[in-house]
Every structure is written in structure tokens, then in C-alpha cells.
N, C-alpha and C positions, 0 to 999 in steps of 0.2 A: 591212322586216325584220319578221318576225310573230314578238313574244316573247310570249308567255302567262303570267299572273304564276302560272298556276295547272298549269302541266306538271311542276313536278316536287314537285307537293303529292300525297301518298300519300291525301288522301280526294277526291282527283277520278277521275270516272270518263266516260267518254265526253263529254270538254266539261263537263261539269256539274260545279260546284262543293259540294260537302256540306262543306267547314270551313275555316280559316282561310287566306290564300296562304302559306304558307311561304316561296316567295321574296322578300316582301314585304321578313318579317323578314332575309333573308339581305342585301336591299340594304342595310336601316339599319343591319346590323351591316357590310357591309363601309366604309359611310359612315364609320361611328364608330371604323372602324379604318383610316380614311384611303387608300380602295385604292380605290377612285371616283374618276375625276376631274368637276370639278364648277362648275359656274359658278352663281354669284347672283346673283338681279334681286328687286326688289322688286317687288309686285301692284300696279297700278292702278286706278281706279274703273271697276267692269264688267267687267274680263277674266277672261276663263274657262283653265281647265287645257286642255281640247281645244283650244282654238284655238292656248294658245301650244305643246304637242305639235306640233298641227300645222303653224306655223312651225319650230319648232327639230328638226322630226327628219320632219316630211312625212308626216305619220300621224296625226290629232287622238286615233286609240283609244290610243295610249300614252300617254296623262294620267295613268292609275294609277302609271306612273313617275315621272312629276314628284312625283307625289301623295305616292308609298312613300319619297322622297328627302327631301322638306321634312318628311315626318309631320305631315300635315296630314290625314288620314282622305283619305274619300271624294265627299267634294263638287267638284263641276266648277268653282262661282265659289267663292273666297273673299274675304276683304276685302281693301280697299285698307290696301296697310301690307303685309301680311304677307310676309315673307321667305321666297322660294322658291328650294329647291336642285334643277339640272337638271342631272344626269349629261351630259354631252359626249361618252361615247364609248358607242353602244348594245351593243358586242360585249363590254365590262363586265358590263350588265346581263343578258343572253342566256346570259351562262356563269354565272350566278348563277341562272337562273331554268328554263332549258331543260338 
């Protein structure tokens, strides 16, 4: 599934990003209004967001989801310990973003 966190941001312009994702914001707030379903794992020593993307949904480039769910920025490793939230259902995200 190809979701783009950046399709329905009004300063993107052919692929190219010029300002914030918009849908980013739109996942945390539907997170924060409980309309996400979501499962949580804790980080491990050395794992990265592409790799576990791409176990949980067969795509390593939707890391940025993981990323926009936990609100943890943009880094691919984080530390071990941190608590990561992983949307379960990507047609969620897709109506959120696309």
C-alpha cells in the first residue's frame, strides 16, 4: 500500500516536500482521540523503525508511521526502552493521509 505522509499537505508540490506533513499531525490527533487501532512493543538494543515497518506491514519506507504514532521524530534507531506505538490497521492511516 503506498500512503504518502505528504499527499495531502497543501505545500507539497510534485513529490517534493516544502513544509510540514500535515497528515503526520492528523495521525497523533486521531491517536489522541482514540480512533487508531494500535498495538505496543517496546524498542530493543539495535532495532531500527524500517526494519520493524517492514515486518509489521511488508514495506520498511513506512517507518514514518510508526515514527508519527509513537511521536518520536525522525530517526530510524531509537533507544532501547522506548515505547513504540504501531497502528494495526493501514487503511486508518491512508484515510488520514491520502
Amino acid at each position: 500500500m503506498a500512503i504518502s505522509r505528504y499527499s495531502r499537505d497543501n505545500l507539497v508540490s510534485q513529490g517534493r516536500a516544502f513544509g510540514t506533513a500535515g497528515g503526520v499531525m492528523r495521525i497523533r490527533l486521531a491517536i489522541r482521540q482514540n480512533q487508531i487501532a494500535l498495538k505496543q512493543i517496546t524498542m530493543k538494543e539495535d532495532a531500527r523503525l524500517d526494519v520493524l515497518a517492514g515486518r509489521e506491514y511488508g514495506d520498511a519506507s513506512l517507518w514514518w508511521v510508526i515514527a508519527a504514532a509513537s511521536n518520536i521524530g525522525w530517526g530510524l534507531q531509537v533507544p532501547a526502552g522506548t515505547r513504540i506505538l504501531i497502528p494495526t490497521t493501514l487503511s486508518q492511516i491512508a484515510d488520514l493521509v491520502e
